[in-house]
C-alpha positions in Angstrom: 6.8 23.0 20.2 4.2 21.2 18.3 4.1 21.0 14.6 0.8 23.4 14.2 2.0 26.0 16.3 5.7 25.8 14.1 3.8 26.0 10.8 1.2 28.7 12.3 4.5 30.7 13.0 6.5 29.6 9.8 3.6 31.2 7.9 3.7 34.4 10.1 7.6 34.5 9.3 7.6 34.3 13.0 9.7 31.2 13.7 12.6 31.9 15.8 15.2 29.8 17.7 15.5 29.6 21.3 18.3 31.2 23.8 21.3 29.0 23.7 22.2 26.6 26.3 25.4 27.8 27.8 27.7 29.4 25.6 29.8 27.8 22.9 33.6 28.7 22.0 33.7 30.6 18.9 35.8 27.5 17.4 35.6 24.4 18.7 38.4 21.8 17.6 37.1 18.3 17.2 39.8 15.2 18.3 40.9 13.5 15.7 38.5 11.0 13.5 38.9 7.6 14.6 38.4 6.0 11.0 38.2 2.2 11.6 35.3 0.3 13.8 31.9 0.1 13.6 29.8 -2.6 11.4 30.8 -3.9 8.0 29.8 -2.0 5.0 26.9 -4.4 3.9 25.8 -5.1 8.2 25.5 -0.8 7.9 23.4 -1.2 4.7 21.3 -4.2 6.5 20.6 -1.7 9.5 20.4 1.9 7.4 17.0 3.3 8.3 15.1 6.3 9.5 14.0 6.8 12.9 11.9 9.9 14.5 12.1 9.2 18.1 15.3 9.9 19.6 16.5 10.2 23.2 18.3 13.5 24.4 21.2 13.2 25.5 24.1 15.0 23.6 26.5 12.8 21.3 30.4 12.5 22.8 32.5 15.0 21.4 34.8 12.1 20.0 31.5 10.5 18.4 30.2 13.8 17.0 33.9 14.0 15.3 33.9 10.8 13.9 30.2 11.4 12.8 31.1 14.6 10.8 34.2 12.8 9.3 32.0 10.4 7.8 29.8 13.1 7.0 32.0 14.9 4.3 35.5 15.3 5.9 38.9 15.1 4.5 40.1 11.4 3.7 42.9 12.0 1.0 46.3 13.9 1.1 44.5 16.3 -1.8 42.2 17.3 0.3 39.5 15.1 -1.0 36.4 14.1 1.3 34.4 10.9 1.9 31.6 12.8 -0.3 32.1 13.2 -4.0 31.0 17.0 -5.8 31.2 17.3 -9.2 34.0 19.4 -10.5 35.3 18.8 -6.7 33.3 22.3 -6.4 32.6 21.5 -2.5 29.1 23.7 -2.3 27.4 21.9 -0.1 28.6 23.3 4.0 27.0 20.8 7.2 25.6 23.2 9.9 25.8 21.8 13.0 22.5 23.0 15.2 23.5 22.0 19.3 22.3 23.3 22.3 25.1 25.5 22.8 24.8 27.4 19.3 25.1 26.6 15.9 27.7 25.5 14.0 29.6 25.8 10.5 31.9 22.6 10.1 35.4 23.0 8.4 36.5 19.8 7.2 40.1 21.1 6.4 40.5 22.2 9.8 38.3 19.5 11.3 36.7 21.9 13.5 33.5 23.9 14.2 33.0 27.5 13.9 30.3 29.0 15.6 27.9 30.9 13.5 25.4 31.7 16.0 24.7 31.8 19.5 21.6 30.6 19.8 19.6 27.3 20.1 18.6 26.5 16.6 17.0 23.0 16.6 13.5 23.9 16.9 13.7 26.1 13.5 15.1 23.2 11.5 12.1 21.6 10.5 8.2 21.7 10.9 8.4 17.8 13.6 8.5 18.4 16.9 11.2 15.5 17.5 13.7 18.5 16.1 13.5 20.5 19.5 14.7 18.0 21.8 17.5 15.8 19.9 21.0 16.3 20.4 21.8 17.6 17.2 20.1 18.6 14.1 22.7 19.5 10.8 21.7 21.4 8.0 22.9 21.2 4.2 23.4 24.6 2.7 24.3 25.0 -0.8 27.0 27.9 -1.4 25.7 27.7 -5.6 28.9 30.8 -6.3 31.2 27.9 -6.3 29.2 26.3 -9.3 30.5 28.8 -11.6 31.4 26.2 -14.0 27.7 24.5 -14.3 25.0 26.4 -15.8 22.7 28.0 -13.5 19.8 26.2 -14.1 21.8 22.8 -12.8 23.0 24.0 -9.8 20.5 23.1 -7.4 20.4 19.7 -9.0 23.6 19.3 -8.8 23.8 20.5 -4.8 21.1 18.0 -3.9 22.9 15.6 -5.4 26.3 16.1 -3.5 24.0 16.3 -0.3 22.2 13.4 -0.6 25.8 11.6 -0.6 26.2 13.6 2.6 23.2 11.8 4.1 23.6 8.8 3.3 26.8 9.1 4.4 25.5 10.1 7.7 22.9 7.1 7.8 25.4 4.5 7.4 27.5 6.3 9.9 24.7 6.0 12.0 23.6 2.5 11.1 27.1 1.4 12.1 27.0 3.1 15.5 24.3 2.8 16.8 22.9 6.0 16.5 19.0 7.0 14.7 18.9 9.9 12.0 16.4 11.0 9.6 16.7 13.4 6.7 13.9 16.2 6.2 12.9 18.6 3.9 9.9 19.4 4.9 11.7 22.3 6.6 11.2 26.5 6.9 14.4 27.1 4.9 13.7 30.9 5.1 13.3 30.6 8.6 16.8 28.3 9.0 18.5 31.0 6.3 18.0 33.6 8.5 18.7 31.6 11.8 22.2 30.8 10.8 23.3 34.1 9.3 23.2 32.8 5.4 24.0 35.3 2.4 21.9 36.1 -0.9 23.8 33.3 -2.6 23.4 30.5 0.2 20.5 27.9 -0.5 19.4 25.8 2.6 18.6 22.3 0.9 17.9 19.7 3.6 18.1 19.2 7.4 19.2 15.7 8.9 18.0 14.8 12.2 20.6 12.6 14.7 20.5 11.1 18.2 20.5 8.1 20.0 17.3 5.8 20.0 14.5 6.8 22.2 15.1 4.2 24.9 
């Protein structure tokens, strides 16, 4: 769908995703994170870049768990994750939008849980490169887990903890050859109501991620 036509229907409140392809488990274990390879730290930070054409063909299942690892998954004993969060609050969740449905990841469980069965790429954001990449994740803030920073410093402090999420994600990407883009020029009433989200759930950014248009 072009951009026009998605903001013509964003502004009717009209923007809807499309029927799922195939049908998703209602939790989907991931295989274990493999946590060494890829490039060097600074060879990543050399090749960290956006990119808005992607091909689309779907990401392994091994390469989408090691992707969401490096995302914000468990890397300490404590429970600790490769993203910091002040107060180790944890109120930022990565939905997972796929073909097959979209997804809510668990990093203590290392798994997805499905959150709704339909094909949510296209509501994601306002480009048109959202509706035909493999994946699309989104950054929700859940801001009752703040309790302990005043309310007026919650979104900052959510945006924060997502941008470590992305960047995350972009060196992850950087290192395996993969393309990503964050966006947040995005319909996040539209991709509230898409994935289910309560009163107290603040959509905050999508992140777009594929492999390179050939």
């Amino acid at each position: 769908m072009s951009t026009v036509a998605k903001l013509v229907l964003g502004a009717m409140g009209r923007l809807r995703p499309e029927p799922a392809t195939g049908s998703g488990p209602d939790l989907l274990a991931l295989p274990p994170p493999q946590t060494s390879g890829g490039l060097g730290l600074m060879q990543a930070l050399a090749a960290r870049r956006s990119a808005r054409e992607f091909a689309s063909r779907p990401l392994p299942l091994p390469l989408l768990s090691d992707l969401l690892w490096a995302a914000c998954g468990v890397n300490r004993a404590d429970g600790g994750r490769t993203a910091p969060s002040a107060l180790n609050a944890q109120e930022v969740e990565v939905y997972v939008a796929l073909p097959a449905g979209a997804y809510r990841y668990e990093p203590a469980a290392h798994a997805l849980r499905l959150v709704a069965g339909a094909d949510v790429r296209r509501v994601t954001g306002y480009q048109d490169f959202v509706d035909e990449a493999p994946l699309d994740l989104v950054y929700v803030a859940h801001h009752a887990r703040l309790s302990a920073v005043p309310v007026a410093q919650r979104e900052a402090y959510a945006h924060v903890a997502a941008g470590a999420i992305a960047q995350n994600v972009y060196l992850f990407a950087a290192g395996n050859g993969l393309a990503t883009v964050i966006r947040a020029w995005i319909d996040r009433d539209a991709i509230g109501a898409a994935l289910g989200l309560a009163h107290d759930q603040q959509v905050l950014l999508s992140q777009t991620v594929g492999y390179p248009a050939a």
